[in-house]
N, C-alpha and C positions, 0 to 999 in steps of 0.2 A: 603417919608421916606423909605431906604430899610431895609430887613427886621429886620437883629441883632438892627438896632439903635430903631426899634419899641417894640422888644425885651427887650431890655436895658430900655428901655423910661418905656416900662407899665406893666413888667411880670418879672422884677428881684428884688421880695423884700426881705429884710434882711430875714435871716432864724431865728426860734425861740430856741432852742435849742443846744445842744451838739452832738445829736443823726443825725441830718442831717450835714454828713460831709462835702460833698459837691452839692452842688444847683446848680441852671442856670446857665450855662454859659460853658459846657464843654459835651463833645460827651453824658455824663450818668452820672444822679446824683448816689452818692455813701450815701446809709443811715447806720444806726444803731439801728437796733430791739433791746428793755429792753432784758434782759436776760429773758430766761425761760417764753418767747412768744410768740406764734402762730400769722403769718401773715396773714390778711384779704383784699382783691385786689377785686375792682371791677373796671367795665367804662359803660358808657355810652355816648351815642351821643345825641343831640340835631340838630334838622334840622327846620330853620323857614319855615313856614307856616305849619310844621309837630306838633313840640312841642310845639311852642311858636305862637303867631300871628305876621308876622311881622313888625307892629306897636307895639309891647311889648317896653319898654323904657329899653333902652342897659343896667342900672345898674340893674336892673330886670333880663336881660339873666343872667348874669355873676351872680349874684346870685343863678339862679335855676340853673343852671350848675354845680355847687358845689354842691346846695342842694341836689340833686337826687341821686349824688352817697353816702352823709354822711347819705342817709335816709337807701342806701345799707347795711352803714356798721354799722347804727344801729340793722337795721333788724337783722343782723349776732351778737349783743351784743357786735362789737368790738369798739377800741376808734379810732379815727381817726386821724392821724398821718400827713400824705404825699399826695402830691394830683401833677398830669402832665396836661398840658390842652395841645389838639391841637386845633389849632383855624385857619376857611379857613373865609377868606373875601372877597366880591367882591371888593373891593377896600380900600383904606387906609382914614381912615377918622377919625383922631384926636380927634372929638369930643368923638364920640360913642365910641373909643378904652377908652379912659381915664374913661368913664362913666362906660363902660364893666368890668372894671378893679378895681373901685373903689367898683364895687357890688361885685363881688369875692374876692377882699383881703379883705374886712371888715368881710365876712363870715368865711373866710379861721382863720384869727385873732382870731374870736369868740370860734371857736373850736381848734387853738391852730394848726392851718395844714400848712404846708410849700409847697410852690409851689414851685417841684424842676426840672422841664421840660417841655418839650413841644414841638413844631413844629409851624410853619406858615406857612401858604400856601393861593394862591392867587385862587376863584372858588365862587359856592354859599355858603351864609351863614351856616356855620357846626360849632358847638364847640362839640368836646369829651373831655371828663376830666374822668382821670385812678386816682381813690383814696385809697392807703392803710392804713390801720390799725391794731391794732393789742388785743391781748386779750390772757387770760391766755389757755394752751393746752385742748381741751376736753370739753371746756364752751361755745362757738358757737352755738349761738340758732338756730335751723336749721331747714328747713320746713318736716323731715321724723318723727315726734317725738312724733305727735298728738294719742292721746290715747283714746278710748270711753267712756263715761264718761266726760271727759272735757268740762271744758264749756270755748268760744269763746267768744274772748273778742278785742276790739276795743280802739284805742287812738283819743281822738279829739272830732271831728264832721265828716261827711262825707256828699258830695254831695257838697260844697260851689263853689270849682274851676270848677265841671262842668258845674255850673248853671254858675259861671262867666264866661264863654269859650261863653255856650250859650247867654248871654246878652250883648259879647262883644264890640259888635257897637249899642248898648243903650247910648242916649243924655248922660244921667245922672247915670251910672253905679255906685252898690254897691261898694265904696273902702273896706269894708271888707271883702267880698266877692272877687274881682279882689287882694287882696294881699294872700290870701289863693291859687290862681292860680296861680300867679308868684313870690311869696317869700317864698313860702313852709318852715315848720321848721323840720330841721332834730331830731329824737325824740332820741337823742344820752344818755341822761340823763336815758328816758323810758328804752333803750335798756339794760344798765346796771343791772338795777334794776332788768329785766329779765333774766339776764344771770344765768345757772346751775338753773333755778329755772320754768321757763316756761319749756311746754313740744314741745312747735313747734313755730316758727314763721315767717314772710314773712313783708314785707313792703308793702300798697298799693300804685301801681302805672298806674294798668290796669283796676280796678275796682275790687270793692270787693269782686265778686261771682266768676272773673276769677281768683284773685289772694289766692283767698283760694282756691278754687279746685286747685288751684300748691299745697297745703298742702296737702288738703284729698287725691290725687293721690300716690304724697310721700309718704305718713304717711299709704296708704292702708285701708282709712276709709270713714266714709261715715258722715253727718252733717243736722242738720236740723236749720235753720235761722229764728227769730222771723223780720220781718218786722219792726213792730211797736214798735220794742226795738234800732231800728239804732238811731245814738245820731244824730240831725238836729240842725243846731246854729240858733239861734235866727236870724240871718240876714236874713239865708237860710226861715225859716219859715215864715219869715215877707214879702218874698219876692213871697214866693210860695203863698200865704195865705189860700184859704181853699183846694188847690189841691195838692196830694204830687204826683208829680213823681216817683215813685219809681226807674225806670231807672238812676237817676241819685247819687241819694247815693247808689245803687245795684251796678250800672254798668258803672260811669261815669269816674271814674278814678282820675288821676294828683290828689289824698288826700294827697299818702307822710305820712299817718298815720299808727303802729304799727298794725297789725292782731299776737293773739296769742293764744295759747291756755292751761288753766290751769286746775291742778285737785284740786277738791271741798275742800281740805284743806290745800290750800295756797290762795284761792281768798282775804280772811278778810286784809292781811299782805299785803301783794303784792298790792291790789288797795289802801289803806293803804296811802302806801310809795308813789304810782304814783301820788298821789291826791297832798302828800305833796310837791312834784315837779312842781304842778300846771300843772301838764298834766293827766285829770282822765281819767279811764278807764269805757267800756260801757260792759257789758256783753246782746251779741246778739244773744246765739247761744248755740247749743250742742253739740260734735261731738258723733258719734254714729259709732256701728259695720257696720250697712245696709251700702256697696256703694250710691256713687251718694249723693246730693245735693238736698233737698226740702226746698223751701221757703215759710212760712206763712205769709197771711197778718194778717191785726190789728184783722180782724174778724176769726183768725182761717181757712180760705179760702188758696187753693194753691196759689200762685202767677206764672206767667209765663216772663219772657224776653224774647223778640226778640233776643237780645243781648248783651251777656254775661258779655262783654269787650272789649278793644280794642286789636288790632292787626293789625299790617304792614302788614301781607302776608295771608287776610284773611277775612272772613265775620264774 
């Protein structure tokens, strides 16, 4: 199949809206931002055996694909609008296009995004997907913003996808566990709720300790982390049984879950609302004047990592 008919076949779906004037199929899609709204842009790449294993089943990719940048522009409080994928394949293969395709537009659908470009290209497995959004001027929850005093607060669970990365070639793998790793949900809902009303916030994507010290650096603060306050899902706990790891809800990564940070008199309202969205919030933490980052365990004891989180260019 050469490429436009692969094009045409599996990445040209109707647009949802007014605001997307034009879509696939022409040098650059041409959109329409609401009046009197601040545009939100991010991308990301994906590289199998990097992101994904490459046994992940194709509507899987094509789902976290999407997820990871709508988790961006949660983090940011914006709504998600617009999304480009470039997609390189080593070969053309019908089946896993269609499967790939069918995981990204059902996602894309869910949150209302138009897929208005892209590329294809022939090489190893790579998909980038650029997604914009957008949200009212000055309301962008943003990682400089963390204030001492605040307390640290978390969405979800943490630790499930890294324990599933680690148990991946297990007979009988957790499927709750193994869908918190490759179907992530973006917390688009959460993110609103915290727009103009949180004081800092990040998405986790490298693990927890690395992706909040993106905050405390920003924010020019320093934080102290209760251990035995992280949320663990029952799966995670049933799995681990009397051993917690800590390395891996610390420092595991691929959660996709909201990190933010409020002060002492909005926590009641704010987790509140987030509970009634069925995404509650954990308070882990407090951020503090002192630089630098200490971790306590259950017993009040320091805790120490090896390593912090991940990183491409790095130990």
């Amino acid at each position: 199949m050469k490429e436009f008919n692969l094009i045409q076949r599996h990445f040209t779906p109707p647009t949802t809206s007014a605001d997307t004037l034009l879509g696939v199929g022409d040098d650059a899609a041409i959109i329409q931002p609401p009046p009197h709204q601040t545009l939100a842009i991010c991308v990301d790449t994906l590289v199998a055996g990097v992101h994904f294993p490459e046994d992940t089943h194709p509507r899987d990719i094509g789902h976290k694909a999407l997820a990871v940048n709508l988790s961006d522009l949660a983090a940011m409080a914006a709504t998600p609008r617009w999304a480009t994928l470039a997609l390189t394949l080593p070969e053309h293969d019908d089946t896993w296009l269609t499967a790939f395709a069918e995981g990204f537009h059902a996602l894309a659908r869910e949150h209302g995004v138009d897929l208005v470009g892209g590329d294809t290209t022939r090489g190893p497995l790579t998909i980038t997907v650029q997604a914009l959004g957008y949200l009212p001027p000055g309301q962008a929850l943003r990682r400089d913003g963390a204030q001492p005093g605040d307390h640290i607060l978390v969405t979800g669970t943490l630790g499930d996808a890294a324990l599933a990365l680690e148990q991946w070639d297990h007979p009988h793998p957790d499927s709750t566990l193994r869908a918190r790793l490759t179907r992530p949900t973006p917390r688009i809902a959460a993110g609103h709720i915290l727009r103009g009303r949180a004081h800092a916030g990040i998405d986790i994507s490298d693990g927890l300790v690395q992706d909040l010290g993106h905050v405390l650096k920003a924010s020019g603060v320093g934080a102290t982390l209760q251990a035995g306050a992280l949320p663990l899902s029952d799966a995670f706990r049933g799995a681990m049984g009397d051993t917690t790891h800590w390395r891996l809800p610390l420092a595991g990564g691929d959660d996709y879950e909201l990190l933010f940070t409020l002060a002492e008199a909005d926590m009641e309202p704010i987790c509140q609302q987030l509970a009634e969205q069925g995404c509650p919030a954990t308070v882990i933490g407090r951020i503090e004047a002192e630089p630098g980052l200490r971790i306590l365990g259950p017993d009040g004891a320091p805790l120490t990592l090896e390593q912090g989180g991940y990183s491409h260019f790095g130990d």
